[in-house]
N, C-alpha and C positions, 0 to 999 in steps of 0.2 A: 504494500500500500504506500510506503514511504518513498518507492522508486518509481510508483506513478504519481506520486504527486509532483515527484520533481521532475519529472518524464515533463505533463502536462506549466507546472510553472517556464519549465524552461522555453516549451513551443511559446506560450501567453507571449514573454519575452522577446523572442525573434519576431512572432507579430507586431509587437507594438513598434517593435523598432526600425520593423521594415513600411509601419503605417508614417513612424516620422520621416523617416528617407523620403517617401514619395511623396510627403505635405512638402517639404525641402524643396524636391525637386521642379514641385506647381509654382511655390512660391519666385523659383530662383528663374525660372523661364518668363515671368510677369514682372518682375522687379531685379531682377540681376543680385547676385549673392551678395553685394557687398548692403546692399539694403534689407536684407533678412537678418531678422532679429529671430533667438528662439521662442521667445515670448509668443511671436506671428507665429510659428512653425508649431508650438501646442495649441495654439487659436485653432490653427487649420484643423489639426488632429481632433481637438474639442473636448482636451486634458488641461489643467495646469501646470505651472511654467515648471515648479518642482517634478513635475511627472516626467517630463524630457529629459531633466538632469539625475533622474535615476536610471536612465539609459545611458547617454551620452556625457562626458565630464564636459564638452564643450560645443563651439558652433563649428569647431575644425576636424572633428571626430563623426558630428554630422555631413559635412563635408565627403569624408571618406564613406560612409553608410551611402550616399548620393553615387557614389563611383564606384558603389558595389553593385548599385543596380544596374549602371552602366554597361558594364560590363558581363554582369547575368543576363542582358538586355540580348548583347551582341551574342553570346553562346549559345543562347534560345534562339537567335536569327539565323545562325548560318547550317542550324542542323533541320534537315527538308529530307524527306521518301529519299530513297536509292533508288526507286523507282523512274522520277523525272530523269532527263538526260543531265549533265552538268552544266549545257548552257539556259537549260529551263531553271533549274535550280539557283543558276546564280542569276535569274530574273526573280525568282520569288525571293530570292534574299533583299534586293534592291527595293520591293515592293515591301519590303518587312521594313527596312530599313526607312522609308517614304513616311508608311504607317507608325512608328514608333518615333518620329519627331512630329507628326502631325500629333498625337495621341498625347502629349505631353513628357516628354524627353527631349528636353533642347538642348540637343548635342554638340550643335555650334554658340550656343549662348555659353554651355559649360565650360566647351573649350578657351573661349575667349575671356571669360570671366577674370576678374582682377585675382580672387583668390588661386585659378590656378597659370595662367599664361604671365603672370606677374609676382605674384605671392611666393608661397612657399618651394623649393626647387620639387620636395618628394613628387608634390601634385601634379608638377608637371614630369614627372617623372612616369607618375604612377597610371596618367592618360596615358603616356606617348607607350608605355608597355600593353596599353588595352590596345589600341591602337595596332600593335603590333601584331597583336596575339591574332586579329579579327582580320588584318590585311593577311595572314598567312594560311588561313582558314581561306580568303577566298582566292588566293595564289595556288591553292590545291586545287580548288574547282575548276580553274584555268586549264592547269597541268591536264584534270582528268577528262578535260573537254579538246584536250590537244590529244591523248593518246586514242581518244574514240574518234577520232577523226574530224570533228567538228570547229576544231579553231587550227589556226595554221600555226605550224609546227615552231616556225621560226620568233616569234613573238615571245619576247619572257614574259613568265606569269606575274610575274613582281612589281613590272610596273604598270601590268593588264590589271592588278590590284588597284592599284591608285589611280590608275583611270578610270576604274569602275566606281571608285567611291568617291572622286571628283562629278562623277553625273549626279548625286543628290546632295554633296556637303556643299558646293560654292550654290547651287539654286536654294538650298533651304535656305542658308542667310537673306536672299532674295524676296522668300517667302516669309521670314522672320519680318525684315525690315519694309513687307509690304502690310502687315499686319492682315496676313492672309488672303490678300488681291490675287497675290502672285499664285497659279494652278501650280501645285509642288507634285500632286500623281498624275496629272498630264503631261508634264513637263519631263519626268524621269521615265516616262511612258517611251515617249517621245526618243527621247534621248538614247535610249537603252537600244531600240530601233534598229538606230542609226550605227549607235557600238558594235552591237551584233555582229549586222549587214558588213562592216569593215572587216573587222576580225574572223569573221568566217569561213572555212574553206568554201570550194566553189560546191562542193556536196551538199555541204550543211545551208547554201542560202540559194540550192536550186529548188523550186517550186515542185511540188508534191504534186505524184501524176496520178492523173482521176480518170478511172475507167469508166466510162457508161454501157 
């Protein structure tokens, strides 16, 4: 009884604390972090201010709970069926990716934020490892879209990475700083297209024959 109660305390705990990460993360996409106080971030939650500081000793430890989701964000995105082909896959990543800044993850507001592109070095440390971890993840897909035939051989994956996540990270800002004018899943729609069609052998982007 005494090891399900702490069984059950301890989940209590990772909820609450993943309920502040994600007040944090509303707050920090609307107001930019250096304007979040935690007092706002138990508002959001709909605890008091002492209720946050038995989780968290501070607002820079909240900080890190924000870039845990981050990055659980990106792990949840890039795992898709083995079933699609690799180039379908790394389209449903990119729409995963579209969806989870629209959805409230602003990924380029994070980034850019004082606390980590200026602040403490770990944070910008501890992006540019997420960062890594998620361009290598779709450097594989690359790879495995070059040995099935589908993308030309000659291309490295590496920086068929960063050009892929350059089709949603420079237009989200776009769509950031249009306060949602800007079409962000037309536009990576769009774009991705056009990727494809480049990058594709002449197999993979000749038209599919239909017998009547």
């Amino acid at each position: 009884m005494h090891v399900h109660n702490m069984r059950a305390k301890k989940a209590s705990t990772e909820i609450r604390q993943e309920q502040i990460a994600h007040a944090a993360m509303k707050l920090l996409a609307v107001h930019g972090w250096q304007r979040v106080s935690l007092a706002a971030v138990a508002r959001e939650v709909g605890v008091v201010p002492s209720a946050v500081y038995r989780h968290f000793k501070s607002k820079d430890e909240v900080l890190g709970a924000v870039l845990d989701l981050v990055e659980q964000s990106f792990q949840r995105n890039v795992k898709v069926e083995a079933e699609c082909s690799p180039v379908e896959r790394l389209q449903i990543v990119l729409r995963r990716h579209v969806e989870f800044i629209i959805g409230g993850v602003p990924i380029p507001r994070i980034i850019l934020s004082e606390a980590v592109f200026t602040g403490h070095p770990k944070y910008r440390v501890r992006v540019h490892g997420i960062y890594q971890d998620y361009l290598a993840a779709i450097a594989r897909l690359f790879r495995e879209g070059q040995k099935a035939g589908l993308i030309q051989r000659e291309l490295n994956p590496q920086t068929l990475a960063v050009m892929w996540l350059g089709l949603v990270q420079s237009p989200a800002i776009l769509w950031l700083l249009g306060d949602g004018d800007f079409n962000l899943r037309q536009h990576c729609d769009a774009a991705w297209a056009l990727f494809a069609a480049a990058i594709g052998t002449p197999a993979a982007n000749r038209p599919a024959r239909v017998n009547f």
